[in-house]
mmCIF file of the N, C-alpha and C atoms, coordinates in Angstrom:
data_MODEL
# 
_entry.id   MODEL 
# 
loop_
_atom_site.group_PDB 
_atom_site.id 
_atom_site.type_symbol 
_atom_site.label_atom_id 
_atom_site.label_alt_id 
_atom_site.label_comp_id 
_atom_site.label_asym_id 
_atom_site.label_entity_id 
_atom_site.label_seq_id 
_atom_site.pdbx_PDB_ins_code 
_atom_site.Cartn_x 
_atom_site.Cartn_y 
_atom_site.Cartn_z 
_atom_site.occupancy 
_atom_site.B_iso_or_equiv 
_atom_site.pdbx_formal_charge 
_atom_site.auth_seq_id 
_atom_site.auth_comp_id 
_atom_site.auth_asym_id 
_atom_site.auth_atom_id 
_atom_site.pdbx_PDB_model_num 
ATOM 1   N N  . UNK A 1 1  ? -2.045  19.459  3.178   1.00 0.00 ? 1  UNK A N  1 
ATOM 2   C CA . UNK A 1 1  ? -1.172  19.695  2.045   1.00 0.00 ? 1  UNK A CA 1 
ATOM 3   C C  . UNK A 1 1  ? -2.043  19.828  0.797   1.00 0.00 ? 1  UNK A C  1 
ATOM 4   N N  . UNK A 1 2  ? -1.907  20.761  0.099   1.00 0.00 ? 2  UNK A N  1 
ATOM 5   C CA . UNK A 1 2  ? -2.647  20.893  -1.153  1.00 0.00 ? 2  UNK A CA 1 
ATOM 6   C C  . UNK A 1 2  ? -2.000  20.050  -1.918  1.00 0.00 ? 2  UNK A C  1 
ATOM 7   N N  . UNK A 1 3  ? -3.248  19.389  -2.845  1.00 0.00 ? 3  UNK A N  1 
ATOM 8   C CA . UNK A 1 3  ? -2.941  18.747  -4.249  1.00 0.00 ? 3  UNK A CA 1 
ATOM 9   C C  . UNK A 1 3  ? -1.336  19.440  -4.982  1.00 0.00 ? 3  UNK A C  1 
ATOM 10  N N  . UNK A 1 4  ? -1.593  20.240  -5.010  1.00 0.00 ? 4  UNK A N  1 
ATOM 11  C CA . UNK A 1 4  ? -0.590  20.956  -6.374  1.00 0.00 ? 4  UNK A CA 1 
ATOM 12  C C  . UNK A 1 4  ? 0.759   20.478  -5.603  1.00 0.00 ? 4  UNK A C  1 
ATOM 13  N N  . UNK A 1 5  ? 1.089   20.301  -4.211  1.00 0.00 ? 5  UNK A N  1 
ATOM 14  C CA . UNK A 1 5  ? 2.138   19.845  -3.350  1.00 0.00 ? 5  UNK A CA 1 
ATOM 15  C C  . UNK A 1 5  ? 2.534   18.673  -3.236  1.00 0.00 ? 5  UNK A C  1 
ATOM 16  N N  . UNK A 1 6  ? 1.606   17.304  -3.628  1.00 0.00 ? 6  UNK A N  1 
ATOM 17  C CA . UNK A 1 6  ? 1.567   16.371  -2.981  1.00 0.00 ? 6  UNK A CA 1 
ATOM 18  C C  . UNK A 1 6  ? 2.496   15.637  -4.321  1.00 0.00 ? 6  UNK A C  1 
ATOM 19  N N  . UNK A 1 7  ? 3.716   14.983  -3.288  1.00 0.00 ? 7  UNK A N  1 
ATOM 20  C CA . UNK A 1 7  ? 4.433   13.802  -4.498  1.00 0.00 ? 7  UNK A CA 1 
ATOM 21  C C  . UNK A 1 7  ? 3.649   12.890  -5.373  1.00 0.00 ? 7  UNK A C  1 
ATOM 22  N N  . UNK A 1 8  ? 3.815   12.685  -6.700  1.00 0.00 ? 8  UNK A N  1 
ATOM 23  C CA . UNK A 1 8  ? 3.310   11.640  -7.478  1.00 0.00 ? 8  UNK A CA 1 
ATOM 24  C C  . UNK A 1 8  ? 3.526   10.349  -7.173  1.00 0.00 ? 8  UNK A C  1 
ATOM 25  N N  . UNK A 1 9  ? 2.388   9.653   -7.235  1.00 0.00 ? 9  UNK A N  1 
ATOM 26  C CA . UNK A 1 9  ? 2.832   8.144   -6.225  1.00 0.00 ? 9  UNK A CA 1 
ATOM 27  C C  . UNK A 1 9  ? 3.155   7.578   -7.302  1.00 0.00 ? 9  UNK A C  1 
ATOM 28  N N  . UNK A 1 10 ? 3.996   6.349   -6.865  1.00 0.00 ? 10 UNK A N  1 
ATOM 29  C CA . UNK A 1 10 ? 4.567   5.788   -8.215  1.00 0.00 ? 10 UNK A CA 1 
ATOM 30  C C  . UNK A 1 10 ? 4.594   4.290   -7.634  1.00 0.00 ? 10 UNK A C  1 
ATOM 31  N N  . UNK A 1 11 ? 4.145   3.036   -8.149  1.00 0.00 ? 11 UNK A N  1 
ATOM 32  C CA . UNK A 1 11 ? 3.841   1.803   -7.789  1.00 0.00 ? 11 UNK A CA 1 
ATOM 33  C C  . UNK A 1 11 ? 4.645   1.005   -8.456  1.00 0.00 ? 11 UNK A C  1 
ATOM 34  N N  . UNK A 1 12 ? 5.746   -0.007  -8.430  1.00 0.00 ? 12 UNK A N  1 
ATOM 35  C CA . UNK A 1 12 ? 6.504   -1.109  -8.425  1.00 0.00 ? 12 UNK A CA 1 
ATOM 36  C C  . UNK A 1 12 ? 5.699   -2.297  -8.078  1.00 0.00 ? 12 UNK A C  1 
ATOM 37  N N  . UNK A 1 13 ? 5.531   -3.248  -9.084  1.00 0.00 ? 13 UNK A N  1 
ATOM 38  C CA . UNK A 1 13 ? 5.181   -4.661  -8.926  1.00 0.00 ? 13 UNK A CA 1 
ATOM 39  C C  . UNK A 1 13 ? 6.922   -5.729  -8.937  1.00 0.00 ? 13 UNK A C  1 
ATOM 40  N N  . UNK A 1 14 ? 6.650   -5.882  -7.439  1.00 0.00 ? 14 UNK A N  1 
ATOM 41  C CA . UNK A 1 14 ? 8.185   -6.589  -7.102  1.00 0.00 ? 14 UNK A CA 1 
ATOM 42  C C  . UNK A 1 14 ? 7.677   -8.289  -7.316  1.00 0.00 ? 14 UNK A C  1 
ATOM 43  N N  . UNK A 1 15 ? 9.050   -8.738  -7.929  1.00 0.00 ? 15 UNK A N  1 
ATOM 44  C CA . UNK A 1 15 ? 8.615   -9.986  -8.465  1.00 0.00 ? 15 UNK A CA 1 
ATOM 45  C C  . UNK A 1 15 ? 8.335   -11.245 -7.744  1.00 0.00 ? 15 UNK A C  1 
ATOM 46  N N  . UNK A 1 16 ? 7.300   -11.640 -7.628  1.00 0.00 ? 16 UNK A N  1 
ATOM 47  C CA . UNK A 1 16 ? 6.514   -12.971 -6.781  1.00 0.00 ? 16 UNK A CA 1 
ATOM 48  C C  . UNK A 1 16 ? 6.215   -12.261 -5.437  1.00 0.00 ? 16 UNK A C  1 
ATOM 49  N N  . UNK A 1 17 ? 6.026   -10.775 -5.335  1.00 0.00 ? 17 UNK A N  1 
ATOM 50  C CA . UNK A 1 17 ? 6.126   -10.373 -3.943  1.00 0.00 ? 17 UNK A CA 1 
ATOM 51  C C  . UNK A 1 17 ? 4.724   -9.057  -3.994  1.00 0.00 ? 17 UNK A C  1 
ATOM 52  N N  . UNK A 1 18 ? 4.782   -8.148  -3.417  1.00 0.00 ? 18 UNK A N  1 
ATOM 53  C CA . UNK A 1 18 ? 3.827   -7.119  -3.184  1.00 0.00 ? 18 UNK A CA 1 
ATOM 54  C C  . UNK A 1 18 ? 3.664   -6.084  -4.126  1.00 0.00 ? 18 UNK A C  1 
ATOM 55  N N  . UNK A 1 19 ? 2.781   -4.810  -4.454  1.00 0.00 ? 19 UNK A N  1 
ATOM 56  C CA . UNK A 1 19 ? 2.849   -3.732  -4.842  1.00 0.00 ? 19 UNK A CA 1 
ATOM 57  C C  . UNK A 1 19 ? 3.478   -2.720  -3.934  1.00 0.00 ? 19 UNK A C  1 
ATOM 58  N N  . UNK A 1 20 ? 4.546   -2.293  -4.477  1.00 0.00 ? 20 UNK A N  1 
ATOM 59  C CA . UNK A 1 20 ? 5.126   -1.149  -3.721  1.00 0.00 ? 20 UNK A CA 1 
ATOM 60  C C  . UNK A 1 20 ? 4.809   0.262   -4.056  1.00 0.00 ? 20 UNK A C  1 
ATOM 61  N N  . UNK A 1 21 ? 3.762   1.041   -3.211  1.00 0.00 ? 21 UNK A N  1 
ATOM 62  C CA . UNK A 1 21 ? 3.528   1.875   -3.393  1.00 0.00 ? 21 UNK A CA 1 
ATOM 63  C C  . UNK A 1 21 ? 4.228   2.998   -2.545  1.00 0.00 ? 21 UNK A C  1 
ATOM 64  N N  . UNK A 1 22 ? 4.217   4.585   -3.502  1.00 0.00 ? 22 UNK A N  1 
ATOM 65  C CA . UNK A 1 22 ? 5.510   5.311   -2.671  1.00 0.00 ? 22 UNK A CA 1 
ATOM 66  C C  . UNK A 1 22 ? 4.768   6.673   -3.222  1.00 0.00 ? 22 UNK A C  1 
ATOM 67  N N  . UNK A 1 23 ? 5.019   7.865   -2.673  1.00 0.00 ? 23 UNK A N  1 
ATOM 68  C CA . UNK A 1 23 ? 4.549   9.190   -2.785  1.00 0.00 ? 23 UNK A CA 1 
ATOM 69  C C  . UNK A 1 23 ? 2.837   9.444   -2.219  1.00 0.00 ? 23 UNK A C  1 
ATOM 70  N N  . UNK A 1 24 ? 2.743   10.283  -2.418  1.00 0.00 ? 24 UNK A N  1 
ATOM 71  C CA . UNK A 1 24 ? 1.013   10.591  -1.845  1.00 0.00 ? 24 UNK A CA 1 
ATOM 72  C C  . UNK A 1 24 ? 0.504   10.051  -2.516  1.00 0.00 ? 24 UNK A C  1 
ATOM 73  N N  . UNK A 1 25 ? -0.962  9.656   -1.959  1.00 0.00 ? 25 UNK A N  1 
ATOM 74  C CA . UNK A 1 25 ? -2.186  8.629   -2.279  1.00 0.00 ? 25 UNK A CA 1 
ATOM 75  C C  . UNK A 1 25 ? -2.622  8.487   -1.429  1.00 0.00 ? 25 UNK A C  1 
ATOM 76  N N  . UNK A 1 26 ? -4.143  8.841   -1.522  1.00 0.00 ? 26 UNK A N  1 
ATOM 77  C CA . UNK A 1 26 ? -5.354  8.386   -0.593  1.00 0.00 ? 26 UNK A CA 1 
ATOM 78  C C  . UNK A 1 26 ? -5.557  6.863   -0.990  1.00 0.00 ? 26 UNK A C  1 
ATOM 79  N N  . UNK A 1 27 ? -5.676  5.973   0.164   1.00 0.00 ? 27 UNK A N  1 
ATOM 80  C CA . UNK A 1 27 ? -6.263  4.397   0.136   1.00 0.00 ? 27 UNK A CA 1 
ATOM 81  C C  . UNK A 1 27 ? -7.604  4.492   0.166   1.00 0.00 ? 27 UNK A C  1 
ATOM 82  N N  . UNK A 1 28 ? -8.701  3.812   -0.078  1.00 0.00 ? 28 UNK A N  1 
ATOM 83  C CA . UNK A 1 28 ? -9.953  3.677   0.012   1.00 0.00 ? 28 UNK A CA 1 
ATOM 84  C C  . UNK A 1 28 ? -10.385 2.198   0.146   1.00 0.00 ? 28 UNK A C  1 
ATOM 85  N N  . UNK A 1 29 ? -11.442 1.695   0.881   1.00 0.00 ? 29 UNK A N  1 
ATOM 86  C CA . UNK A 1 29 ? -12.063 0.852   0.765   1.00 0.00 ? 29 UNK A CA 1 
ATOM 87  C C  . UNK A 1 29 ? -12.966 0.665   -0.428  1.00 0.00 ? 29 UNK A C  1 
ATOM 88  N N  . UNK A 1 30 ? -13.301 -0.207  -0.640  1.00 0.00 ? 30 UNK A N  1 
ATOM 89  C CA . UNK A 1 30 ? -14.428 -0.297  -1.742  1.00 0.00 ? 30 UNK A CA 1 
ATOM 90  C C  . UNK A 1 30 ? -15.701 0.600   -1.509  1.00 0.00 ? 30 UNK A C  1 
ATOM 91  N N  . UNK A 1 31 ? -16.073 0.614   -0.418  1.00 0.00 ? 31 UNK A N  1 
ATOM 92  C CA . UNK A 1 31 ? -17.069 1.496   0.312   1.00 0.00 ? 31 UNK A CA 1 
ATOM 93  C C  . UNK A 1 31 ? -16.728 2.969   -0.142  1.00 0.00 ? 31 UNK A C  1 
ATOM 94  N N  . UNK A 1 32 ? -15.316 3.430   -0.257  1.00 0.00 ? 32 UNK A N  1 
ATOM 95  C CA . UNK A 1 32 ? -14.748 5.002   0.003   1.00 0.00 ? 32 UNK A CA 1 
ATOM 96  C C  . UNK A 1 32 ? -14.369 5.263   1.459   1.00 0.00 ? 32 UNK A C  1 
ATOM 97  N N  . UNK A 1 33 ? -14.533 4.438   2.101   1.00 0.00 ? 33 UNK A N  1 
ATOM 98  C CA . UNK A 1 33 ? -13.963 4.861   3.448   1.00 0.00 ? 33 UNK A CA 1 
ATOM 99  C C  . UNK A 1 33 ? -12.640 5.052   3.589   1.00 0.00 ? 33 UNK A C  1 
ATOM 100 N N  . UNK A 1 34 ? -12.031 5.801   4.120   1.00 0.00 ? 34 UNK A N  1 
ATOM 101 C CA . UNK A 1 34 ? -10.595 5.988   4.030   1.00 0.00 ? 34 UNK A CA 1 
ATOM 102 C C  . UNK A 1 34 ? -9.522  4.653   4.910   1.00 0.00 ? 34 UNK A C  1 
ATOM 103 N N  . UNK A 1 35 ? -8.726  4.507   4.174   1.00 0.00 ? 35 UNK A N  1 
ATOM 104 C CA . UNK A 1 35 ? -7.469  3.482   4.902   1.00 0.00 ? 35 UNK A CA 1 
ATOM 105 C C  . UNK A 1 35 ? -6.134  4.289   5.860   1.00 0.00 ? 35 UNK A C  1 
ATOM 106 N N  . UNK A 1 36 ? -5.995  4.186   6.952   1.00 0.00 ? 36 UNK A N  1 
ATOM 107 C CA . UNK A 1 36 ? -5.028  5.335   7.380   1.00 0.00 ? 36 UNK A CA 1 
ATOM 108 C C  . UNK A 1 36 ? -3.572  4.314   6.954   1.00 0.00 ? 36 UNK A C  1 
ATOM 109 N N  . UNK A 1 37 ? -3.046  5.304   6.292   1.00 0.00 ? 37 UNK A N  1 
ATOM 110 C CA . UNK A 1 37 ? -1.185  4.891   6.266   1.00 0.00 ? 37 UNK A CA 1 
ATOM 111 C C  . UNK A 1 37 ? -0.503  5.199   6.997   1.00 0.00 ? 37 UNK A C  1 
ATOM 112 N N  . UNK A 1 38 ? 0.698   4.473   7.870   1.00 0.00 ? 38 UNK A N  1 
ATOM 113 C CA . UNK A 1 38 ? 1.110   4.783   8.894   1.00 0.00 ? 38 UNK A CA 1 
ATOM 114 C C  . UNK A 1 38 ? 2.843   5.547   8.132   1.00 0.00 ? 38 UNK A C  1 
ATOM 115 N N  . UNK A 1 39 ? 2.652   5.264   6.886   1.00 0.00 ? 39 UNK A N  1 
ATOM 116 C CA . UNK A 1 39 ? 4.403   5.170   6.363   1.00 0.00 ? 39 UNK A CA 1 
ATOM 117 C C  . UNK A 1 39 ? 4.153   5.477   5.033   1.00 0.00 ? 39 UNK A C  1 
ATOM 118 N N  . UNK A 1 40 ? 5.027   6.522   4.482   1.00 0.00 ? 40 UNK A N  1 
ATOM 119 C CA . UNK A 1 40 ? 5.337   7.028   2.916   1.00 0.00 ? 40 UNK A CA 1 
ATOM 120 C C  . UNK A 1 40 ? 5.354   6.114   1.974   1.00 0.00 ? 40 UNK A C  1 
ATOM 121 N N  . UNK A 1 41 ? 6.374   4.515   2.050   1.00 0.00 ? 41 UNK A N  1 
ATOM 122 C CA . UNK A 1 41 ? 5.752   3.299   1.745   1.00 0.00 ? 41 UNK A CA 1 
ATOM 123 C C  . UNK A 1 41 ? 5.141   2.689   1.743   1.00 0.00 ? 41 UNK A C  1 
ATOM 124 N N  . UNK A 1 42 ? 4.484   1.985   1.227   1.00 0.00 ? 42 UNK A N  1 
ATOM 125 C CA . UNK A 1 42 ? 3.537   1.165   1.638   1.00 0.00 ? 42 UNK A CA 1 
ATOM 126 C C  . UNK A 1 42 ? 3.908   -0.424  0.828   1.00 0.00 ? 42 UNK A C  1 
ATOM 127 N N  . UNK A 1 43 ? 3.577   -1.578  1.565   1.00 0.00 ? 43 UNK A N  1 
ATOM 128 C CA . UNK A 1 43 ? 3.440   -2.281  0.624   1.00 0.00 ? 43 UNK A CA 1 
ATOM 129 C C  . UNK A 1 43 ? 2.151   -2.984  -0.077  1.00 0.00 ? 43 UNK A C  1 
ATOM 130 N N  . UNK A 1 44 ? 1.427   -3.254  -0.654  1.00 0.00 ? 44 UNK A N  1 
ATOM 131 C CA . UNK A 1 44 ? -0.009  -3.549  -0.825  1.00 0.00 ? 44 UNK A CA 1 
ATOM 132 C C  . UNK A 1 44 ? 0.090   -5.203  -1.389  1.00 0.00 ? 44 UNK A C  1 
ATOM 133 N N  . UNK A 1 45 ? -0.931  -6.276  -0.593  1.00 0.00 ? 45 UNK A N  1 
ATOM 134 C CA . UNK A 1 45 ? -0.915  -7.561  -1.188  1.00 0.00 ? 45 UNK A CA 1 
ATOM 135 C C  . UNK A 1 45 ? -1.333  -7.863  -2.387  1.00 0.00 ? 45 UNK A C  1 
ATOM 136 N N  . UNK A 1 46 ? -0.750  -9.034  -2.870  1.00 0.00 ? 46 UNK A N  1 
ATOM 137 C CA . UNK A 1 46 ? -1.166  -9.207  -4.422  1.00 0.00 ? 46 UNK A CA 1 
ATOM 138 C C  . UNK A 1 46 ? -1.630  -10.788 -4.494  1.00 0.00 ? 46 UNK A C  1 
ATOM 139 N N  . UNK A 1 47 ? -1.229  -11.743 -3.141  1.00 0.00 ? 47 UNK A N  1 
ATOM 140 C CA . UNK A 1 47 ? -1.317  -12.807 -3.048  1.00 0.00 ? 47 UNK A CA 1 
ATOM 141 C C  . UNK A 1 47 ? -2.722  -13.485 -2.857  1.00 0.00 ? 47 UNK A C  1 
ATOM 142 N N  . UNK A 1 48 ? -3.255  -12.273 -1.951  1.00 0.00 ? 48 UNK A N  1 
ATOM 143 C CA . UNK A 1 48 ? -4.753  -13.103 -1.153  1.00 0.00 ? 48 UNK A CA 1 
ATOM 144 C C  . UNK A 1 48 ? -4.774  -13.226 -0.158  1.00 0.00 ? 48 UNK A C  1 
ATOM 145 N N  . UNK A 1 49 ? -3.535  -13.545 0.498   1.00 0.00 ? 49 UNK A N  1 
ATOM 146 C CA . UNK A 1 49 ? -3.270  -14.123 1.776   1.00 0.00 ? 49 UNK A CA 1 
ATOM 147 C C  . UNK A 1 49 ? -3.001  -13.924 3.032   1.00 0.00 ? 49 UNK A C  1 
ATOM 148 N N  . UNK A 1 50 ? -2.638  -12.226 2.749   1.00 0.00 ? 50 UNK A N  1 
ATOM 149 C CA . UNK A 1 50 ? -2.251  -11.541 4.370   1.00 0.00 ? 50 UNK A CA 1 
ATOM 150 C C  . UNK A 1 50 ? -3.514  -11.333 4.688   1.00 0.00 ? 50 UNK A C  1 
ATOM 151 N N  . UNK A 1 51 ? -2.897  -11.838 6.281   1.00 0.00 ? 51 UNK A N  1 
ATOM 152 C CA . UNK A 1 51 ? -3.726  -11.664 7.458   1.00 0.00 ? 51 UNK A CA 1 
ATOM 153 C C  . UNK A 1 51 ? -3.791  -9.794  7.804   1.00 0.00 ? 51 UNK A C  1 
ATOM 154 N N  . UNK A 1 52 ? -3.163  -9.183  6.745   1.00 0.00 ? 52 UNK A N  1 
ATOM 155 C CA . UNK A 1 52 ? -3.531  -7.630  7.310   1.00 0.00 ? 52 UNK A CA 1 
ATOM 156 C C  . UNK A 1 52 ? -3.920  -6.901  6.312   1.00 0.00 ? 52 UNK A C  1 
ATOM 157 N N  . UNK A 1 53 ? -4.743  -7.346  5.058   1.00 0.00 ? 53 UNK A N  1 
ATOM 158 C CA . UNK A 1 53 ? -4.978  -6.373  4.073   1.00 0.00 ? 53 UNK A CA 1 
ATOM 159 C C  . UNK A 1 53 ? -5.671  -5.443  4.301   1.00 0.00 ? 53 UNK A C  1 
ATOM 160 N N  . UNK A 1 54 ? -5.308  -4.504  3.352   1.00 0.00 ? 54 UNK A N  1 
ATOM 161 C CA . UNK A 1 54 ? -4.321  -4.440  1.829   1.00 0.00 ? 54 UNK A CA 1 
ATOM 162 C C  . UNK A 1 54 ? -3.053  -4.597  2.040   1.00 0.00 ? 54 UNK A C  1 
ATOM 163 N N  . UNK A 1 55 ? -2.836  -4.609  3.257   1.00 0.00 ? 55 UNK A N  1 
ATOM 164 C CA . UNK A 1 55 ? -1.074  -4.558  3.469   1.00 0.00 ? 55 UNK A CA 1 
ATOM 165 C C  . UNK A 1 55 ? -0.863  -6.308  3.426   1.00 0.00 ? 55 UNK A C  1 
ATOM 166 N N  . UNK A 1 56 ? 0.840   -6.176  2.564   1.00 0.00 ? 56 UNK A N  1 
ATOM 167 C CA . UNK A 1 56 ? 1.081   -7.472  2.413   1.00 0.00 ? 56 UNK A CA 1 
ATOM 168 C C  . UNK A 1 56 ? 1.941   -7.670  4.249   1.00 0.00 ? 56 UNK A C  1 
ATOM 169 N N  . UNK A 1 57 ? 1.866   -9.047  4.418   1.00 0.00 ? 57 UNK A N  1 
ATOM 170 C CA . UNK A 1 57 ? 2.619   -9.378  5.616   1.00 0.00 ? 57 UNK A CA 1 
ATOM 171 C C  . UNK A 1 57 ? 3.292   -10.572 5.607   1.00 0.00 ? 57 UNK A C  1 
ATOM 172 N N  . UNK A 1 58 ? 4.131   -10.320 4.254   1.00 0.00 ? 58 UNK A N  1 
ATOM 173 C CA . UNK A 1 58 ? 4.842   -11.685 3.522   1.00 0.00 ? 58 UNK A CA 1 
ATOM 174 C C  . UNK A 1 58 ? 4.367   -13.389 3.482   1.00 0.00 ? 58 UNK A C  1 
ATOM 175 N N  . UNK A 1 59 ? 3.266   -13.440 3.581   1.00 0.00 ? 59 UNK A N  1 
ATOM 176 C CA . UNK A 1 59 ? 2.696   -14.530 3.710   1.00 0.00 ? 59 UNK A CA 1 
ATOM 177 C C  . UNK A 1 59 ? 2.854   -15.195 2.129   1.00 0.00 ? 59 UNK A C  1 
ATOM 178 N N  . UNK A 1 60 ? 3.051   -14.389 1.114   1.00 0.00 ? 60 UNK A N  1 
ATOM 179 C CA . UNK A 1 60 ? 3.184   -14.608 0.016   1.00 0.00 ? 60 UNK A CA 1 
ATOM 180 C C  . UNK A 1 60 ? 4.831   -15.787 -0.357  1.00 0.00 ? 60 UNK A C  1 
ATOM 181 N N  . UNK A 1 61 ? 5.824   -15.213 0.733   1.00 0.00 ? 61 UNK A N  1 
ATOM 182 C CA . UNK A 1 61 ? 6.767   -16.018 0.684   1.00 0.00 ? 61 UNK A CA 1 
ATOM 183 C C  . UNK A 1 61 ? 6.681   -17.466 0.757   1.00 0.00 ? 61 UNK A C  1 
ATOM 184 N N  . UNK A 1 62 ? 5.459   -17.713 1.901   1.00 0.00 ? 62 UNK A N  1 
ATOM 185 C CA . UNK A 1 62 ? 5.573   -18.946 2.632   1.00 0.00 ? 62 UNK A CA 1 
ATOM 186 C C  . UNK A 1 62 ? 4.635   -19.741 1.661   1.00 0.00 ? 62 UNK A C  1 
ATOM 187 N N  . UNK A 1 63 ? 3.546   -19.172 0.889   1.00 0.00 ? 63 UNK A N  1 
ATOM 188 C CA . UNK A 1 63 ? 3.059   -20.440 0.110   1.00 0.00 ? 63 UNK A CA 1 
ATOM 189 C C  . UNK A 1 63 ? 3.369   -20.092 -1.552  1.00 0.00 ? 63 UNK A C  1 
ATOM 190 N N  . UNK A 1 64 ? 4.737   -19.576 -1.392  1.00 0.00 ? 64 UNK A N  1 
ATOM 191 C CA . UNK A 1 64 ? 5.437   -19.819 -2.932  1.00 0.00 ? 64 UNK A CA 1 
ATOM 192 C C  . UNK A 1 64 ? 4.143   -18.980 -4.197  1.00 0.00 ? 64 UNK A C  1 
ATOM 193 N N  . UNK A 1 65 ? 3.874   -18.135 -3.541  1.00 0.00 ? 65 UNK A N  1 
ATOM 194 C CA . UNK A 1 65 ? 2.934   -16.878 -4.587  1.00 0.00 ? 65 UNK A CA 1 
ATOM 195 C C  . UNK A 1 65 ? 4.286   -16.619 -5.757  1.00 0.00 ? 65 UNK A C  1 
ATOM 196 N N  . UNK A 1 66 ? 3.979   -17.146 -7.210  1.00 0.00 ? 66 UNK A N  1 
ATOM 197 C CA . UNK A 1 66 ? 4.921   -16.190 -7.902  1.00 0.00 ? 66 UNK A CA 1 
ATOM 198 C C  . UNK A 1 66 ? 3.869   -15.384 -8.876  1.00 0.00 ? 66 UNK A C  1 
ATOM 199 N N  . UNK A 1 67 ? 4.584   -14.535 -10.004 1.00 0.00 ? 67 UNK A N  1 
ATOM 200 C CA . UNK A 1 67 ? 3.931   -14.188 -10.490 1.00 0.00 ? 67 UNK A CA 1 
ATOM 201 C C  . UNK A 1 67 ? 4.991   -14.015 -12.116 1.00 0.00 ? 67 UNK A C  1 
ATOM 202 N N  . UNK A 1 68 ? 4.439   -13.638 -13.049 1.00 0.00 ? 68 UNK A N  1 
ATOM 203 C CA . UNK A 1 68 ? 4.747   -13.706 -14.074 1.00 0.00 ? 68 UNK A CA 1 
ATOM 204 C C  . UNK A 1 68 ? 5.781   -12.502 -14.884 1.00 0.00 ? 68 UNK A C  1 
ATOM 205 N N  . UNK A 1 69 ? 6.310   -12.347 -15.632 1.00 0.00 ? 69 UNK A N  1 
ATOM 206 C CA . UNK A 1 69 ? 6.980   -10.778 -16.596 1.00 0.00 ? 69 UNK A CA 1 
ATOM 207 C C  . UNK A 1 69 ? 6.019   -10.494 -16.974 1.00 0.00 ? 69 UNK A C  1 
# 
C-alpha cells in the first residue's frame, strides 16, 4: 500500500489502562527492527508490566496501574 493510501494512525491514552493505537503505522524496536501487527488495533503497554510487550496484556488491571488527566 502506498504512503499517500495509508489511514492516519490516531492514538488514545485510555484511563489507568493502555495506548490505543488505530490506522497504519509501522512498530519498530529500538534497534529498527520491525514489530509484526496481527490487528488494525493495537493496544500498546504503558504500565511496565506485560508479559507481551509492547502489547499490553492487562496486567495493568491487576496491580492497580493508574494514571493521571
Amino acid at each position: 500500500m502506498s504512503d499517500l493510501n495509508r489511514a492516519a494512525p490516531r492514538i488514545v491514552a485510555c484511563p489507568n489502562g493502555p495506548l490505543l493505537v488505530r490506522g497504519e503505522l509501522d512498530l519498530v524496536t529500538p534497534e529498527g527492527d520491525p514489530i509484526e501487527r496481527k490487528r488494525r488495533t493495537i493496544a500498546l503497554c504503558r504500565c511496565g508490566v506485560s508479559s507481551i510487550k509492547p502489547f499490553c496484556d492487562g496486567t495493568h488491571k491487576a496491580i492497580g496501574f493508574t494514571t493521571t488527566e
